[in-house]
C-alpha positions as CSV (number, residue, x, y, z in Angstrom):
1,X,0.0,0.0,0.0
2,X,2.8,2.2,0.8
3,X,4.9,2.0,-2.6
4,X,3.3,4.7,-4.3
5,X,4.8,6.9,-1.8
6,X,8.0,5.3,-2.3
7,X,8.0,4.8,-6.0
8,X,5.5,7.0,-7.6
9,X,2.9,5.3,-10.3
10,X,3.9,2.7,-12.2
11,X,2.4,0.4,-15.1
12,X,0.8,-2.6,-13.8
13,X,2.1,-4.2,-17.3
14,X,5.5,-3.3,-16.1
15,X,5.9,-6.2,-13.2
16,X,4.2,-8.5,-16.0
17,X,7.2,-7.8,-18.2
18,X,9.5,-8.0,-15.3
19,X,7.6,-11.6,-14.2
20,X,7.9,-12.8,-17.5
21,X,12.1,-12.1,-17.3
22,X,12.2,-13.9,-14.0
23,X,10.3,-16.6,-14.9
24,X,12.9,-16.9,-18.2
25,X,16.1,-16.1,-16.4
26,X,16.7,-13.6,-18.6
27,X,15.9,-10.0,-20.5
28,X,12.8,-11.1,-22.6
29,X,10.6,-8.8,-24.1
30,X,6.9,-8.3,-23.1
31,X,5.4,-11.5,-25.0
32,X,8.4,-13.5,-23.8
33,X,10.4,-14.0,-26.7
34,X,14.3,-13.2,-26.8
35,X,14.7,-10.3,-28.9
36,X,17.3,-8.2,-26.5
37,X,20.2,-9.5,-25.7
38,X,21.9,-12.0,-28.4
39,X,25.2,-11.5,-29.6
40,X,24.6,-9.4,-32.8
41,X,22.8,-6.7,-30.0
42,X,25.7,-7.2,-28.1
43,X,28.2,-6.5,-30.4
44,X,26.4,-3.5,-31.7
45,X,25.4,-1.9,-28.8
46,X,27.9,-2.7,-26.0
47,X,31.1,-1.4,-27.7
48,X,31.7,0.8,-24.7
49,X,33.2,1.0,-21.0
50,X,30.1,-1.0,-18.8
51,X,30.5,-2.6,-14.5
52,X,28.6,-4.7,-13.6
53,X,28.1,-3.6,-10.3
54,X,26.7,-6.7,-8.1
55,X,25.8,-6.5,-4.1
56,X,26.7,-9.5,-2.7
57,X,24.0,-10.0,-0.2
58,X,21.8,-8.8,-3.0
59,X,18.5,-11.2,-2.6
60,X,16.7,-10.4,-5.7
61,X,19.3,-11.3,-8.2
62,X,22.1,-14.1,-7.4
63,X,25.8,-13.1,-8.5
64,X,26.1,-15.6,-10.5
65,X,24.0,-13.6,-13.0
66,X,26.4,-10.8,-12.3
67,X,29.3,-13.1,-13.2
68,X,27.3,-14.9,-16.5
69,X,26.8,-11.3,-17.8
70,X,30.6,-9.9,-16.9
71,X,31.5,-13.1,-18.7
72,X,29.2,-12.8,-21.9
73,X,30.5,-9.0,-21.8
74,X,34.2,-9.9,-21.5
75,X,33.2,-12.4,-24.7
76,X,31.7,-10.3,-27.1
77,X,34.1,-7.2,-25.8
78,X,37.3,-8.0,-24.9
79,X,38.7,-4.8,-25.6
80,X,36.4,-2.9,-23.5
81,X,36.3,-5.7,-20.8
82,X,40.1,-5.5,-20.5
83,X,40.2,-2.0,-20.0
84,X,37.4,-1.7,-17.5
85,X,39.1,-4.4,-15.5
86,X,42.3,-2.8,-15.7
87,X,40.6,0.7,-14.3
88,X,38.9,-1.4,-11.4
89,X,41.8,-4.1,-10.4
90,X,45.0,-3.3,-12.3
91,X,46.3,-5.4,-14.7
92,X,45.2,-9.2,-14.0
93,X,42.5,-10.9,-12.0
94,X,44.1,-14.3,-10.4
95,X,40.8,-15.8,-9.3
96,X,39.2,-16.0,-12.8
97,X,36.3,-13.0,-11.9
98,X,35.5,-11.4,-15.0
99,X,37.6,-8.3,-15.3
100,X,34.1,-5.6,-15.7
101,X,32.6,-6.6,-12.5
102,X,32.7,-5.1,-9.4
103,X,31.0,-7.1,-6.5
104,X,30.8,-5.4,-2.9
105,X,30.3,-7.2,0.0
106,X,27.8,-6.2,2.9
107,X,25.5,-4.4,0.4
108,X,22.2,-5.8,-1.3
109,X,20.1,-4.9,-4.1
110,X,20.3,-1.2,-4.1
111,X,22.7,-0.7,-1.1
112,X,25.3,-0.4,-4.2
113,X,24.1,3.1,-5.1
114,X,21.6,4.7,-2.2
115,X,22.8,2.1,0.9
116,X,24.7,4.1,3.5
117,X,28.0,3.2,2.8
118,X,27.5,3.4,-1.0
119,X,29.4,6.8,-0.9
120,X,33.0,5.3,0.9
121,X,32.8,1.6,-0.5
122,X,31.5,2.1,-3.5
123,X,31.8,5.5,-5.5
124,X,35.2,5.6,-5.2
125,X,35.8,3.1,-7.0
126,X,33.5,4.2,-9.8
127,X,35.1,7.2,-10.1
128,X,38.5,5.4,-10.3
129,X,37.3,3.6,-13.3
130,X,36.2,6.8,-14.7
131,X,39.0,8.8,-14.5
132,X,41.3,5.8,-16.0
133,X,39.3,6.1,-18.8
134,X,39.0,9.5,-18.8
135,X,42.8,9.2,-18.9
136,X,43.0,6.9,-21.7
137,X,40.7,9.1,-23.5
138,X,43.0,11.8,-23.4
139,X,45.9,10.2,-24.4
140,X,44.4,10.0,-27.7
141,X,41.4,7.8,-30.3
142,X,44.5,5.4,-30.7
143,X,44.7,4.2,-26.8
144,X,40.7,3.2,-27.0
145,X,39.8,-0.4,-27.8
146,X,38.0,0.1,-31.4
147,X,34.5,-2.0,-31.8
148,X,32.4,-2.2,-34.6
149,X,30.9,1.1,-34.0
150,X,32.5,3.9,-32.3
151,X,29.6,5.3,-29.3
152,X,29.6,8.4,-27.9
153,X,27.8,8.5,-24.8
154,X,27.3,11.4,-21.7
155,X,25.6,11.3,-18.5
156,X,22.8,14.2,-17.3
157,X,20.7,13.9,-14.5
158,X,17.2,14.0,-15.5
159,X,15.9,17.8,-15.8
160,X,12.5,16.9,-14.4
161,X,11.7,14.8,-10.8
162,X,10.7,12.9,-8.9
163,X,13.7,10.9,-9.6
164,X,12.7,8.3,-7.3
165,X,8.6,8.4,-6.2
166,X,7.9,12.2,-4.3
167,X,9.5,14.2,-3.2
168,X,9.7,15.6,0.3
């Protein structure tokens, strides 16, 4: 009863969607068909710097589906994959984690990004990765891994609220 105060109004045929992914294991489209992700998509639309950022007492999604998606990532992208792995844990991994992901311990679901110790465990981190590539950026187009399209992407915050349900 609450959520709406939490979350704001949603589409009912939003959880349907989301029910028909769970009940897939994967990204499926409203009719339940896999249309998404496949490796042509993949290719295409993932030649860029991505984490997978994965709580580890997150209870909604297990970490192995963190892992299966660093690893499909690292597949299609090595380039990108190296390089993101490089900004997060230098230059090797030794226990075979897939180089793009970045699981913290002692945060769930969300805790990641809004938990209260999302600003000391976690963004610092993220803004390592971002300034290694912004680095790498700088030094030039040759010092980026090239993919089959070049992206160019920015970040705004949304010019209109509530970002997340009402505000207060």
């Amino acid at each position: 009863a609450e959520l709406p105060l939490l979350f704001g109004d949603a589409n009912v045929r939003l959880f349907a969607h989301a029910a028909k992914c769970v009940q897939s294991e994967r990204l499926v489209n409203e009719d339940g068909f896999y249309t998404y992700v496949h490796d042509a998509n993949l290719r295409r639309h993932f030649a860029l710097p991505i984490v997978f950022l994965h709580g580890e007492e997150n209870e909604l999604f297990h970490v192995e589906s963190a892992h299966r998606s660093a690893r499909q990532y690292q597949r299609l992208q090595p380039d990108w994959a190296a390089l993101v792995g490089q900004a997060l844990h230098g230059p090797t991994r030794p226990d075979g984690t897939p180089p793009a992901l970045l699981s913290v311990p002692g945060h769930g679901h969300l805790d990641v990004l809004i938990g209260r110790h999302a600003p000391q465990r976690v963004f610092p981190r993220l803004v390592q990765v971002f300034d290694h590539l912004f680095a790498q950026a700088s030094q030039g187009p040759t010092s980026a891994p090239h993919g089959p399209t070049h992206v160019l992407a920015t970040a705004r915050i949304p010019r209109s609220g509530p970002f997340v349900g009402r505000v207060r």
